[in-house]
Every structure is written in C-alpha cells, then in structure tokens.
VEXDREN-2710 file (C-alpha; in Angstrom, 1 decimal):
% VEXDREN-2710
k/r/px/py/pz
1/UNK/-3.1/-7.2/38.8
2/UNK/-4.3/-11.0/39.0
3/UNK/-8.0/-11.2/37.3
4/UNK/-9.6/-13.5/40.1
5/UNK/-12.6/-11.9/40.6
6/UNK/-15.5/-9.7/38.3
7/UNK/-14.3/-6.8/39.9
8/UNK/-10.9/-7.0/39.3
9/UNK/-11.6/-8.0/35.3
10/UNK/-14.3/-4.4/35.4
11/UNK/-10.7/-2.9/36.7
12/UNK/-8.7/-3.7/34.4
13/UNK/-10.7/-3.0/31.3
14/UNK/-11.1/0.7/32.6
15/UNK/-7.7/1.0/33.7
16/UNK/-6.7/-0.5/30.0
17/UNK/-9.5/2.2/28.6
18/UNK/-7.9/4.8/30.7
19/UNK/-11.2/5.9/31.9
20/UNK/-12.3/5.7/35.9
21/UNK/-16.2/6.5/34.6
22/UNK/-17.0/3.7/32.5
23/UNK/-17.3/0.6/35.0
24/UNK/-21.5/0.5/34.6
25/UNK/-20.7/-0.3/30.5
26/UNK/-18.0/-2.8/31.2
27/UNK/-20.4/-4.7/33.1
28/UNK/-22.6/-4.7/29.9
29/UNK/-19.0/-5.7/27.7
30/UNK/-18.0/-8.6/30.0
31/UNK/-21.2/-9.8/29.7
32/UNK/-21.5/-9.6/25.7
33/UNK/-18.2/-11.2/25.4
34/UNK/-19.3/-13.5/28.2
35/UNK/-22.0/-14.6/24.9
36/UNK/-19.8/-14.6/22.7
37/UNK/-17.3/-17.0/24.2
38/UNK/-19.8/-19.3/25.1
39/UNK/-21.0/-19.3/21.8
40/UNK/-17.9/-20.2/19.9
41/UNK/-16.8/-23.1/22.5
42/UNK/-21.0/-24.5/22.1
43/UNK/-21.0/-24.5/25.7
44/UNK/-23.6/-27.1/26.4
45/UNK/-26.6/-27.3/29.1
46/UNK/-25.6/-29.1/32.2
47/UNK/-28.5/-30.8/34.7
48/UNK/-28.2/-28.8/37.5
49/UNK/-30.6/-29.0/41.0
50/UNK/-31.3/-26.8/43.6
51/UNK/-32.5/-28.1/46.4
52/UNK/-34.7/-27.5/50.1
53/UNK/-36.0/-24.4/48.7
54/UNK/-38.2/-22.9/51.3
55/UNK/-42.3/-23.3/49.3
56/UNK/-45.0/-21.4/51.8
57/UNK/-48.9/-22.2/51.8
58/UNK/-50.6/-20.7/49.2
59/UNK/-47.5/-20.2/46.8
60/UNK/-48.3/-20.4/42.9
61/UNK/-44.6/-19.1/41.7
62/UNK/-41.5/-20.0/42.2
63/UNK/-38.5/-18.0/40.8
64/UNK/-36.3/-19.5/38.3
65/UNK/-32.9/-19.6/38.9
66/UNK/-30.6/-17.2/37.3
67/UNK/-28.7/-19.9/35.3
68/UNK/-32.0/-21.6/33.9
69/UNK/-32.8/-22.5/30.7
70/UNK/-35.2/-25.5/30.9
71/UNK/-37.3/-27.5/33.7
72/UNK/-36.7/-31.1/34.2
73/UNK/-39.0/-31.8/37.3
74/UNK/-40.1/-30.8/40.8
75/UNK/-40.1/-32.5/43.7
76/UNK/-41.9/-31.1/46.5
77/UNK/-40.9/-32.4/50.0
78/UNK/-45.0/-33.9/51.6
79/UNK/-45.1/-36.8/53.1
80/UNK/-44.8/-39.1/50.7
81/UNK/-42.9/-36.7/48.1
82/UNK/-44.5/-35.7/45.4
83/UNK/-43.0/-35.1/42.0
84/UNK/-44.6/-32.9/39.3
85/UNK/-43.5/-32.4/35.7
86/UNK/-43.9/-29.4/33.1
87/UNK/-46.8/-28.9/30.9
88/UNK/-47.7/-25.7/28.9
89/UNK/-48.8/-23.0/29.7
90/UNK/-52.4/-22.9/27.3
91/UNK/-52.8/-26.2/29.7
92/UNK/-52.1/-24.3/33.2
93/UNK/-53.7/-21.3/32.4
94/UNK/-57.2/-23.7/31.4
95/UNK/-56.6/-25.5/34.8
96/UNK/-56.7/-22.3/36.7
97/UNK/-59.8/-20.8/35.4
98/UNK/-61.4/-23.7/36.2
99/UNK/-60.4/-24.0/39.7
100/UNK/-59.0/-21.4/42.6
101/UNK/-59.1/-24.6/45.2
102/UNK/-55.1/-24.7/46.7
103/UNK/-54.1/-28.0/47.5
104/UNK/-50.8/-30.1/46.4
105/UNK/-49.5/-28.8/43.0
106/UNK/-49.9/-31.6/40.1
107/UNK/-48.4/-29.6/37.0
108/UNK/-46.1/-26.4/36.7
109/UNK/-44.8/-24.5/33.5
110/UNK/-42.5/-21.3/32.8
111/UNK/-43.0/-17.8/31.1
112/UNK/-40.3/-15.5/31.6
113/UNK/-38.6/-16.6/34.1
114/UNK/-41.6/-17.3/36.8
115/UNK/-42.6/-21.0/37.6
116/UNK/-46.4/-21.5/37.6
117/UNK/-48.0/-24.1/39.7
118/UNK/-51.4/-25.3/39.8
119/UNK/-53.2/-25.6/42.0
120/UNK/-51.2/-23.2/44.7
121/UNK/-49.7/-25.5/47.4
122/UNK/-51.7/-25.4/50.8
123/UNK/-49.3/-25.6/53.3
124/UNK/-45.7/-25.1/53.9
125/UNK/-42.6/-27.3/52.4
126/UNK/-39.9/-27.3/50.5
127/UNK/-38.9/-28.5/47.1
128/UNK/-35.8/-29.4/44.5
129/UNK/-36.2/-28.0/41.4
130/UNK/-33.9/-30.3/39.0
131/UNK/-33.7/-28.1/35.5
132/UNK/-31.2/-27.6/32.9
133/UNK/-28.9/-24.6/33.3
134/UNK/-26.0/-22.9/31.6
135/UNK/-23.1/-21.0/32.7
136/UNK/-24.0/-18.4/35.2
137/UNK/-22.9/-15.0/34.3
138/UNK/-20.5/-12.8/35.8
139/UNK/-22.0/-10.0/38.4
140/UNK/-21.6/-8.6/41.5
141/UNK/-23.1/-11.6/43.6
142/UNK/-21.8/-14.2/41.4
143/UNK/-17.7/-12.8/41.2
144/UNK/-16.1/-16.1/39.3
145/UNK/-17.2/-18.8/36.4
146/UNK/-15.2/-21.2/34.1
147/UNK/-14.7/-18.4/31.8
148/UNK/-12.8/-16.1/34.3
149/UNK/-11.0/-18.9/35.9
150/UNK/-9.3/-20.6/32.5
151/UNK/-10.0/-17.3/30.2
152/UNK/-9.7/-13.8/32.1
153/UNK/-7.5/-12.9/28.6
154/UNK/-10.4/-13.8/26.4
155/UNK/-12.8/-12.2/28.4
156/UNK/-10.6/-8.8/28.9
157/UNK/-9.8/-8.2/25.5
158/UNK/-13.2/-9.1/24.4
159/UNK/-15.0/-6.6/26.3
160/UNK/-12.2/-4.3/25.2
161/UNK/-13.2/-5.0/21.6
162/UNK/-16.9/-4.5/22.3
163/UNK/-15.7/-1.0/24.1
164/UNK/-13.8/0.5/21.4
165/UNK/-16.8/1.9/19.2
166/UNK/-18.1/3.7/22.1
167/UNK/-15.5/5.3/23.1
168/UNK/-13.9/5.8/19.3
169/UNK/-10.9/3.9/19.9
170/UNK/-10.5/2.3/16.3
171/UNK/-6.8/2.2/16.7
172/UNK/-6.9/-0.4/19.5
173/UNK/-9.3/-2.2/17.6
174/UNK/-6.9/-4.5/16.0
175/UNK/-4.3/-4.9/18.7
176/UNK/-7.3/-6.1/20.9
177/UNK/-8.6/-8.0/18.2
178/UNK/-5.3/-9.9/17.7
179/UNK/-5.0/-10.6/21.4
180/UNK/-8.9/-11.7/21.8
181/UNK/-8.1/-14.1/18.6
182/UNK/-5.1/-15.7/20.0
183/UNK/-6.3/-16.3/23.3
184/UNK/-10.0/-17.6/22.2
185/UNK/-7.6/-19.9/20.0
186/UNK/-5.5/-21.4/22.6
187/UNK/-9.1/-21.5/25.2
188/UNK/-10.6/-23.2/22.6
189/UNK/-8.4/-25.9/22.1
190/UNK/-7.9/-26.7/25.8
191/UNK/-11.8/-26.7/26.2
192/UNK/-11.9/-29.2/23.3
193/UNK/-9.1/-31.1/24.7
194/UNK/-10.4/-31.7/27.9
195/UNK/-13.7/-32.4/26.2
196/UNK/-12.0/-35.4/24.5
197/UNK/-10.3/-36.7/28.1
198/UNK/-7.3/-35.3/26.7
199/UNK/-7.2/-38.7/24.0
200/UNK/-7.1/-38.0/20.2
201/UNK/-10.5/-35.8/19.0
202/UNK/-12.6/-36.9/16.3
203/UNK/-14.0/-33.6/15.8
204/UNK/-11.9/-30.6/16.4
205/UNK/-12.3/-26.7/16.4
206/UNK/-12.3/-25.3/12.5
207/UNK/-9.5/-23.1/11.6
208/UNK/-11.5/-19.7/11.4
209/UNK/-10.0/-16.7/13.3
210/UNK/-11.8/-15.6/16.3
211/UNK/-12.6/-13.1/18.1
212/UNK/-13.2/-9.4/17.2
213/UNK/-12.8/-7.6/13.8
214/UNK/-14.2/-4.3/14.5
215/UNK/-17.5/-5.6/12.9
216/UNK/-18.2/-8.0/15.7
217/UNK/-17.3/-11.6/16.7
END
C-alpha cells in the first residue's frame, strides 16, 4: 500500500501493530515522530503569508495559523493600506485599559496562539498576515507535508518505535529501530544535500545513529 496520504501512513502503522483499535494513538505517534524528525534535520522557519483574510468591524483577534511560530507584520487592506507591527503584550494590554474607542489597529501582539489588536478595527476589511512558520503537521485536514512525501519510512517506523511501549512490544523494538536509523540516515543526507544545491557541503550531518533505541530518539 503506497503511503501518499495521513490516512494511509495511520493504516499502515495499525496494520504493522496488528491492531484495528489503535488509529486515535497513532495520530499522537506520527505526530511525535513528526518532532522528532524535524528536530534532527534542524528544519528551519520559512516566511510564509496568508493573505485577504476576511477582518469584520469591531474584531480585536485574529487566529494564528496553525503552522505559526512568529509575526512579521500585518497589513490591513484601508484605503491607503495600513501596515502594523508586533509589540508586547505588557504594551497592548496598557493601551487597552486606557482606551475602548475602535478605530484602525496601530499595534498587535500574540499569546497562545490569538493575535491581539489595538484598538479593535471599525469597519470591515481584510488583511495579510506575513509571519514565520514551520512545517505544518500531519492531520486529517492537512493529509501530506515534506516529511510524508520524501520520508513515509522514517515517519512509519518512527511512530512504530514510539508505539512499542504501549502496547509491550519490546521485541520489535530493535527491528523498528534499525529500520527508523537507516532511513533517517539516508533522509538526512538528501535533505542536506539538496540544502547545499547538491555542490560539495561544508558542514555535514555527524555520524551519530538515529532514530529509536527503546529509550527514545
């Protein structure tokens, strides 16, 4: 069975597990080897935007986007366009009990995962939010990434590896182990070759094993 899609990789980890019942956990493997992986190939922030999102009057938040991990700036679509820039939240919070008055935001921070603006807007818009993001996660509205696409064998066996103490498997531990290691290998050193436009590297992945040992990555 090809591994194109999230809900073919959930298939076959059950189907490797033997177990029809355990689909909600390998959501939550997937997802810690998802970490993992990212973490051993230093996956770095990308700029991203999203754009003509839909701002109503009166609108103080604005949900970040899933992949978020910091702001850049706003643009909000008046006439001319208007472009505001984070400041902290201490800051924001001061601003607000000082003044209730909506009007055309002039600053905007983040806590957990909410964009705050100040003042509220007063009328109805749109804006790009241009922010830093990393890899979106696999999930069932979001069914392919990098990871799936070039390493569907790292991320099988390493949700396999992260399955095996709760469901007591210790003696697949090191066949999945072995597989995870050599495929996170041969992953890494394509990611770092394309990283170097496939010319010679200066700095290249260390020689440490990878992958699972029963202990963790």
């Amino acid at each position: 069975m090809p591994l194109d899609t999230y809900e073919e990789l959930l298939e076959s980890v059950c189907d490797e597990l033997g177990r029809d019942d355990l689909k909600a956990k390998s959501q939550e493997w997937v997802w810690l080897a998802e970490l993992a992986i990212q973490r051993e190939l230093e996956f770095a922030p990308t700029e991203k935007v999203l754009t003509a999102q839909a701002l109503s009057a009166d609108a103080s938040t604005i949900a970040a986007p899933s992949d978020f991990l910091a702001a850049k700036h706003i643009e909000i679509q008046y006439s001319p366009k208007k472009v505001i820039y984070p400041t902290s939240f201490d800051t924001l919070t001061r601003w607000k009990n000082n003044s209730t008055i909506a009007g055309e935001p002039t600053m905007f921070t983040v806590h957990n995962g909410t964009i705050y603006l100040a003042p509220a807007t007063n009328t109805d818009t749109t804006y790009d939010l241009y922010y830093w993001g990393g890899m979106t996660h696999l999930s069932e509205t979001n069914t392919t990434n990098e990871l799936l696409t070039f390493g569907a064998d790292c991320l099988k066996y390493g949700a396999l590896g992260y399955s095996a103490p709760y469901v007591g498997d210790d003696q697949r531990i090191q066949v999945w182990s072995a597989l995870s290691n050599a495929a996170l290998e041969s992953l890494q050193r394509s990611f770092w070759t394309a990283k170097g436009s496939g010319g010679p590297l200066h700095t290249r992945p260390d020689s440490r094993t990878w992958g699972w040992t029963g202990k963790g990555w």
